[in-house]
C-alpha atoms as one frame of an Amber mdcrd trajectory, in Angstrom:
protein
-112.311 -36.956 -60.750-111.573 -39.908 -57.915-110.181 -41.671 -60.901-107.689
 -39.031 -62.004-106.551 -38.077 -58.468-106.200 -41.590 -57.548-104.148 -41.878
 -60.743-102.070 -39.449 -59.726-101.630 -40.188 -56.423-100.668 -44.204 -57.993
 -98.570 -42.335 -60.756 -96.556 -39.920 -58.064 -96.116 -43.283 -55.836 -94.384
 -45.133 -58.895 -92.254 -42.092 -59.807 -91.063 -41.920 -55.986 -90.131 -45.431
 -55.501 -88.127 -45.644 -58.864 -86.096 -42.410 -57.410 -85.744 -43.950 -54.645
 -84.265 -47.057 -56.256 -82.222 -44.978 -58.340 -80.828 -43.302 -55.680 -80.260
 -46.534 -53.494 -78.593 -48.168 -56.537 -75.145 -45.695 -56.278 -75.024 -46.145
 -52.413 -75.053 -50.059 -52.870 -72.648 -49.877 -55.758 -70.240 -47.670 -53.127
 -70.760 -50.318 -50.449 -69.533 -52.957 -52.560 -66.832 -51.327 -53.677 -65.812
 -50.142 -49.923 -66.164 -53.534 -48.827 -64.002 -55.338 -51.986 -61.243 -52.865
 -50.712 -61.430 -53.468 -47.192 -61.133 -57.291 -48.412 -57.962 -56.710 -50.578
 -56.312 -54.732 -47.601 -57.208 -57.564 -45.103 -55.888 -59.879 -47.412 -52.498
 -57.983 -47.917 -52.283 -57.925 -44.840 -52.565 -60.765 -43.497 -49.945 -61.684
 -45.706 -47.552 -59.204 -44.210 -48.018 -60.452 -41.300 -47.486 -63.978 -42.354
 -44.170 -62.590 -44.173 -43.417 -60.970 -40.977 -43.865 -64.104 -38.716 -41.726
 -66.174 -40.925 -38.865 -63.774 -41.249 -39.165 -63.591 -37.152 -39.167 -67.442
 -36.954 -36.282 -67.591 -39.559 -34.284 -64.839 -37.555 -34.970 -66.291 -34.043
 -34.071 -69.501 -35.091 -30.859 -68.441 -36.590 -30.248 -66.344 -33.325 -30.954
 -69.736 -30.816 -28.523 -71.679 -33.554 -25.567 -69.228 -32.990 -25.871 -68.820
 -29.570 -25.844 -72.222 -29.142 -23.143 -72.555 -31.079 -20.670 -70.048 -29.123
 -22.271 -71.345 -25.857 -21.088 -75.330 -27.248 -17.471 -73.445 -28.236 -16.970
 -71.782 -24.997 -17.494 -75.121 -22.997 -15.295 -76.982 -24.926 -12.416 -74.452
 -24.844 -10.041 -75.590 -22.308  -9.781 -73.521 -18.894  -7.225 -71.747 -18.404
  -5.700 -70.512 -15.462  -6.035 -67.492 -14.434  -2.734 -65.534 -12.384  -3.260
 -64.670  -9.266  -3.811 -60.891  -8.138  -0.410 -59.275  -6.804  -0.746 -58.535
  -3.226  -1.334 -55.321  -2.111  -0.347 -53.286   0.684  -2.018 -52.761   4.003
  -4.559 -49.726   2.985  -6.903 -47.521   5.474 -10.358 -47.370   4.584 -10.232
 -44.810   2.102  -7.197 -46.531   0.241  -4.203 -44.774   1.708  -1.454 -46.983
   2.571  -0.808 -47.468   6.211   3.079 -46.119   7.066   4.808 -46.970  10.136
   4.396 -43.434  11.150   1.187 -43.601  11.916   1.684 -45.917  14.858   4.490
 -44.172  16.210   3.847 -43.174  19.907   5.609 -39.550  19.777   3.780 -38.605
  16.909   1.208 -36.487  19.025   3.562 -34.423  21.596   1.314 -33.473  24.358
   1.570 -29.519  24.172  -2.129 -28.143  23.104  -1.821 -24.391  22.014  -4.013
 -21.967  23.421  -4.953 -18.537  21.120  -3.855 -15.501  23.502  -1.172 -17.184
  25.380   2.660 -18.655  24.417   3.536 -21.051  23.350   4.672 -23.810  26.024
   8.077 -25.047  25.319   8.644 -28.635  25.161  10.548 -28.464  28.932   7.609
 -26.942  30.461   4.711 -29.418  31.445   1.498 -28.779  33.126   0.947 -30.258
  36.590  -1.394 -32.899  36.888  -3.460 -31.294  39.762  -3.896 -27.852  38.376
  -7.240 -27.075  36.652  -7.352 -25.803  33.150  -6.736 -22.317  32.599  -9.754
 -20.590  30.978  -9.468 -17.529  28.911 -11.869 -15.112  29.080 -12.227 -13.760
  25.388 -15.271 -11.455  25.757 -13.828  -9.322  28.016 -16.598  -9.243  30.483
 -16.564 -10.651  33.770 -17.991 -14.048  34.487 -21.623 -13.442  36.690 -22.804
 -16.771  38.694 -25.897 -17.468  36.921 -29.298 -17.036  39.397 -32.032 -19.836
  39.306 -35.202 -18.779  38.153 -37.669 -17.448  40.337 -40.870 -19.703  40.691
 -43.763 -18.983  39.927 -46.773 -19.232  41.951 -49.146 -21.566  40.413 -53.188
 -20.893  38.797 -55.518 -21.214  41.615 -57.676 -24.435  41.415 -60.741 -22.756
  42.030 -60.529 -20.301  39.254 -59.862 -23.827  36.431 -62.564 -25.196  38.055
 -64.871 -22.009  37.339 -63.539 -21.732  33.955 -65.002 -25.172  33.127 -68.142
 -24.800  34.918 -68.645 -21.055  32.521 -67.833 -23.081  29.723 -70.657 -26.202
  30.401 -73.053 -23.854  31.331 -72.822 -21.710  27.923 -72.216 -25.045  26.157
 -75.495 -26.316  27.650 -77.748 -23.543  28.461 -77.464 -21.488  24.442 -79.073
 -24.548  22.907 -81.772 -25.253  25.309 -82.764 -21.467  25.085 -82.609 -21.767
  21.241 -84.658 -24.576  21.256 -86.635 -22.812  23.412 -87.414 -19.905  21.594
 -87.897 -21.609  18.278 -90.328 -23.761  20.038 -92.261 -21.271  21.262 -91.940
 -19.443  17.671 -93.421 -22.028  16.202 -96.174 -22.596  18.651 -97.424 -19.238
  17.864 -97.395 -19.888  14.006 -99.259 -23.391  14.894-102.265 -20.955  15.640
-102.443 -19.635  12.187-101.402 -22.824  10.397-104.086 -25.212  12.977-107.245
 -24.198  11.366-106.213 -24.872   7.703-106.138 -28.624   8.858-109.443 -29.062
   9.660-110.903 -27.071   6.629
C-alpha cells in the first residue's frame, strides 16, 4: 500500500511537471516572438533615424552653401551711395513745426479774466502796488481762523503706574500659577510616594 501511494504520489509529480512544461512552452514561444518584434522595430528605426540624420546633414549643408553664397554676392556687389535725407524743419518735441509765432512777445497780452467780474479793456491796467482782488464765491464771510487750544498733557505719574500694574500682573500670575500647581502636585506626591517603594 506504501508502494501504490508512493506511486501515485511519483505518478501525480510527473503529470504536474509535464503541465507545467506545457504551459511554460506558450509563454516562451510569446517571449520570443515579443522580443523578434521589438528587434525589427529597433531596427526600423534606427534606420529612420539614420534617414533622418542624413536628410538633416544634406539640408543643412545645402542651407550653409546658399547662404554663403548670397553672403559672397552681397560683398562683392559694389556700394552704392546712398542720398542723403532732405532736411527737415525745426520740430517741438512732439513733431509740430516751430512757427515764428510762437516766439512773438505780444502773443500773451497781460489781461487775466476773472469769472464774476468784466472784462478789463486793453487801456485799463492794474497798478503795480495794489493787491489782488479776491472774490468771494461762497457767499459767506471770511472768519480768521483760531489756533487750536492745547491740550494739557497725561500726568507722568499715572504712565508710570500704568507700567508698574502691568509688571506686576506680568510677573506675579505666573509665579502664583506655578505656585498652585506646585502645591497641587505636592499633594498628589502623597498618593503617588508609596507606590515607589513597593
Amino acid at each position: 500500500m506504501d508502494e501504490n501511494l508512493e506511486n501515485a504520489a511519483q505518478e501525480f509529480e510527473r503529470d504536474l511537471n509535464n503541465a507545467a512544461e506545457n504551459a511554460w512552452k506558450p509563454v516562451e514561444e510569446a517571449a520570443e516572438q515579443a522580443e523578434a518584434h521589438i528587434e525589427e522595430a529597433h531596427e526600423a528605426a534606427q534606420e529612420q533615424v539614420a534617414e533622418a540624420a542624413e536628410t538633416v546633414e544634406g539640408g543643412w549643408s545645402e542651407a550653409k552653401d546658399d547662404f554663403q553664397q548670397a553672403s559672397a554676392e552681397t560683398w562683392s556687389e559694389p556700394e552704392t551711395p546712398q542720398t542723403p535725407i532732405p532736411p527737415q524743419p525745426e520740430a517741438d518735441r512732439w513733431g509740430a513745426p516751430v512757427t515764428e509765432a510762437a516766439d512773438d512777445p505780444g502773443r500773451w497780452n497781460d489781461n487775466l479774466y476773472t469769472p464774476g467780474t468784466e472784462e478789463p479793456t486793453p487801456a485799463e491796467k492794474p497798478k503795480a502796488e495794489e493787491a489782488p482782488k479776491v472774490i468771494d464765491y461762497m457767499g459767506t464771510p471770511a472768519t480768521p481762523v483760531t489756533p487750536p487750544v492745547k491740550k494739557d498733557k497725561f500726568p507722568v505719574w499715572a504712565i508710570i503706574l500704568i507700567v508698574l500694574l502691568v509688571l506686576c500682573i506680568c510677573i506675579l500670575l505666573p509665579l502664583i500659577g506655578l505656585g498652585l500647581g506646585f502645591w497641587g502636585l505636592m499633594r498628589n506626591v502623597s498618593t503617588f510616594l508609596p507606590m515607589l517603594f513597593i
